[in-house]
N, C-alpha and C positions, 0 to 999 in steps of 0.2 A: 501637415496632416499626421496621425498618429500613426505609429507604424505598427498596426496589430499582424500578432501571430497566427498562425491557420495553429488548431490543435488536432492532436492525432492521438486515439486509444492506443498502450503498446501493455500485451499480455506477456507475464513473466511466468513458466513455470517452471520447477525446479522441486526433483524428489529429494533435494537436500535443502539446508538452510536458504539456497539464493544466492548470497553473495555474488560469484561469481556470476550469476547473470545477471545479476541489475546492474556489475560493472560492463558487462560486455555491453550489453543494452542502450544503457548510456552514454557510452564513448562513442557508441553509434551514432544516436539521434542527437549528440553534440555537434556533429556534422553539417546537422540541417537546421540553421541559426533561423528561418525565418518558420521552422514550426516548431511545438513544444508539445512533448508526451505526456498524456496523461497516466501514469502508471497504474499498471491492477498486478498486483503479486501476488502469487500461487505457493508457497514454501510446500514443504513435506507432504506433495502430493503423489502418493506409491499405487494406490489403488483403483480399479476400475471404476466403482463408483464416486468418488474423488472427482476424476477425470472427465466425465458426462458432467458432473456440475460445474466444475468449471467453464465446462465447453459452453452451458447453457449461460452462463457471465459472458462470455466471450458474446455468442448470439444478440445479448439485448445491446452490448457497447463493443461492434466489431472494431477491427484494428488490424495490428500486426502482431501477432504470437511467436515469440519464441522458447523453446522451451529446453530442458537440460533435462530429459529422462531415460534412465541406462534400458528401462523393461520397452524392450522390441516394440511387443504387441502392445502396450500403452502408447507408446511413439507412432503406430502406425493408427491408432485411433487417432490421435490428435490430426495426423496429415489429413487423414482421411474424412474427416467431421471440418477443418476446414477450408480442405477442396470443393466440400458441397455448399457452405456459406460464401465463395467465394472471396476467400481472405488466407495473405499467404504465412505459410507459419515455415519455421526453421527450427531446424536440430542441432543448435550451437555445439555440440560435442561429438555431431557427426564427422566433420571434417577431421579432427582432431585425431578422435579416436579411427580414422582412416590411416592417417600420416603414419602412427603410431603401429598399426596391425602391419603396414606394407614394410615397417622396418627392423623390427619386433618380433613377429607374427603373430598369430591370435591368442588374445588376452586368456588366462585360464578359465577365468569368468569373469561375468557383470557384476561387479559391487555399486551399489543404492550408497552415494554419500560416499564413496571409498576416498575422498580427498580427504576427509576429517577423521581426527585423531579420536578414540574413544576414550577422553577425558574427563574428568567432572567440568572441565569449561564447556567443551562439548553438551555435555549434558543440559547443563543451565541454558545457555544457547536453544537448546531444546524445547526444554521446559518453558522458554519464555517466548517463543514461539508460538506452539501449542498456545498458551496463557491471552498471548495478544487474538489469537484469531477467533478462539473464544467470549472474547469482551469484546469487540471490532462493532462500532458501532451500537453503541447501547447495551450489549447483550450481558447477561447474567451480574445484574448489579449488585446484588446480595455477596459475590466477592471482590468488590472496589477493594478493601479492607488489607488482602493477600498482594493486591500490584506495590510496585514500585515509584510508578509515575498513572497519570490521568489524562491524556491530552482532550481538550474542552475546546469547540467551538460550532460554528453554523458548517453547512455546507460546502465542500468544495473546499477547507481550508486546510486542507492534505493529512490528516490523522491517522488515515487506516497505512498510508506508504510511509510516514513519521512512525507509528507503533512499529511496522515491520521491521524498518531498519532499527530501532534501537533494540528491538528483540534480537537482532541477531548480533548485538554486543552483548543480550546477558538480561536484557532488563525488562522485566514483565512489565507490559503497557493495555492500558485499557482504553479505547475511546468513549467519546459519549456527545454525538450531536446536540445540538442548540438551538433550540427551534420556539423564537419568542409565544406565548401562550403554552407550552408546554412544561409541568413542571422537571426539571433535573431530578433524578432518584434519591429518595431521602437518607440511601447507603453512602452517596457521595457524601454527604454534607458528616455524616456520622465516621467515615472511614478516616483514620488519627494516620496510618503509616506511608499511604502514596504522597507524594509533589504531584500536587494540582495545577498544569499547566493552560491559558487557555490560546489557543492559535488565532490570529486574525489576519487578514489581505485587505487590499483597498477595492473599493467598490467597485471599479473597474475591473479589475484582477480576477474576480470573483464570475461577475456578470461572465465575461470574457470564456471563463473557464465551462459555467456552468449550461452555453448555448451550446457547448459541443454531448450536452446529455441526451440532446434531441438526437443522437446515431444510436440506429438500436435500442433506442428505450420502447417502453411497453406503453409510454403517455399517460402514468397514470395520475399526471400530477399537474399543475396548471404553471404550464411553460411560461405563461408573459408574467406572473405575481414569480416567478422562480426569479427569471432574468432583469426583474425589473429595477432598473438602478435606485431610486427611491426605496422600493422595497427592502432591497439590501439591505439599503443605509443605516437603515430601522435596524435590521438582522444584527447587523453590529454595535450599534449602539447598544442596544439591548446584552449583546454577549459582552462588552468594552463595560457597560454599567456592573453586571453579576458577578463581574470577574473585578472590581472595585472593590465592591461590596463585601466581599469576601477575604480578598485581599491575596486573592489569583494573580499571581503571574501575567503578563501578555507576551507574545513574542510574534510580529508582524514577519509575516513567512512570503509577503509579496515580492521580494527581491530575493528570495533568498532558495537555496537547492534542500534537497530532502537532507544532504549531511549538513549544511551550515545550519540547518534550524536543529537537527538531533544534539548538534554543538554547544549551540546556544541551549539548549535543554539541561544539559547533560553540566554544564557549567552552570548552573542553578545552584545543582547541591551536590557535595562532594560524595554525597553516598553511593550517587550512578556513576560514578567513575571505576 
């Protein structure tokens, strides 16, 4: 019998780059071999209105929330918002920044990001951030031309947690779903300076992944043509033909973690190094 995974939404937020807590995160739900998280990242999120939308992501795909934010009253909207969804969330640098004050005593002040250097690596880090979560998902294709990389595929085959992480090495990423009958933006095909990469899974992988949209979704979409294994097949075929034809890259991300596949990216062409 197949040994399927139970999958579980895990919310990451973080008023700095992330880093640190997608590793904490991780080494967590490594733990729990017989389920697999689906990641939602939150990077550079400082302000109140930030915060409500995220909260409202969190709403339609409840989970586990963890978050890393130095502002109190930010921190206690989070607890607060999801004590009433009934989902628990953590203050990864609560304990920490305890240990710390009881040994210490209390910090002069709260620094936003105060782990990071304010470097021009810093900065690009930044900028390529910003960059990704701007284009995340189709959006503002008019500057494909400005990224660095492109990742290309259907649904569910990890682009937006793939874009984050290689932003926070440096490298502005765009996504851009794949949706057969749909055309790709004719800026993609025109932009001469990103690596067009396109991501795929096996149709199982996919399917598997894509039943867990039913928590907290809003239903606006037709769940059995979504999960449907046929259906898929087509999905990828379609995305495995475009990316042929063009003469796109593939990189099968079903066995593989959000770093092995940034790896494999990243080893493409020596530029994103």
């Amino acid at each position: 019998m197949e040994n399927r995974k139970n999958f579980f939404h895990l919310h990451m937020i973080s008023d700095s780059t992330g880093e640190t807590l997608i590793a904490a995160g991780r080494a967590a739900a490594a733990q729990f071999q017989s389920s697999l998280a689906i990641e939602h990242v939150y990077p550079l999120i400082r302000h109140r209105r930030q915060i409500l939308a995220v909260l409202e992501s969190i709403d339609r795909e409840p989970g586990i929330v963890l978050y890393t934010i130095v502002d109190e009253e930010l921190a206690g909207l989070i607890d607060e918002r999801c004590a009433t969804m009934g989902i628990p969330s953590v203050n990864v640098l609560k304990p920490v920044l305890a240990t710390f004050q009881a040994y210490l005593g209390p910090p002069s002040r709260r620094r936003v990001g105060g782990q990071h250097a304010l470097n021009a690596d810093y900065f690009k880090r930044i900028e390529a951030l910003n960059f990704a979560m701007d284009h995340d998902d189709g959006q503002l294709p008019e500057d494909y031309d400005e990224a660095d990389l492109i990742l290309i595929g259907i649904s569910r085959t990890s682009k937006t947690p793939t874009s984050i992480y290689l932003a926070n090495r440096g490298i502005k990423t765009a996504n851009i779903p794949i949706v057969p009958g749909h055309d790709l933006p004719e800026s993609l095909y025109r932009a001469t300076r990103p690596l067009i990469v396109g991501l795929v899974a096996t149709t199982d992988r996919i399917s598997q992944v894509r039943e867990n949209r039913e928590l907290g979704t809003s239903g606006t979409y037709d769940r059995h043509q979504y999960i449907d294994r046929a259906a898929i097949n087509e999905e990828l075929k379609y995305a495995r033909a475009l990316c042929a034809r063009h003469n796109w890259p593939l990189i099968d991300v079903t066995r593989r973690s959000i770093e092995e596949t940034a790896a494999a990216i990243v080893a493409l062409r020596p530029k994103l190094r």
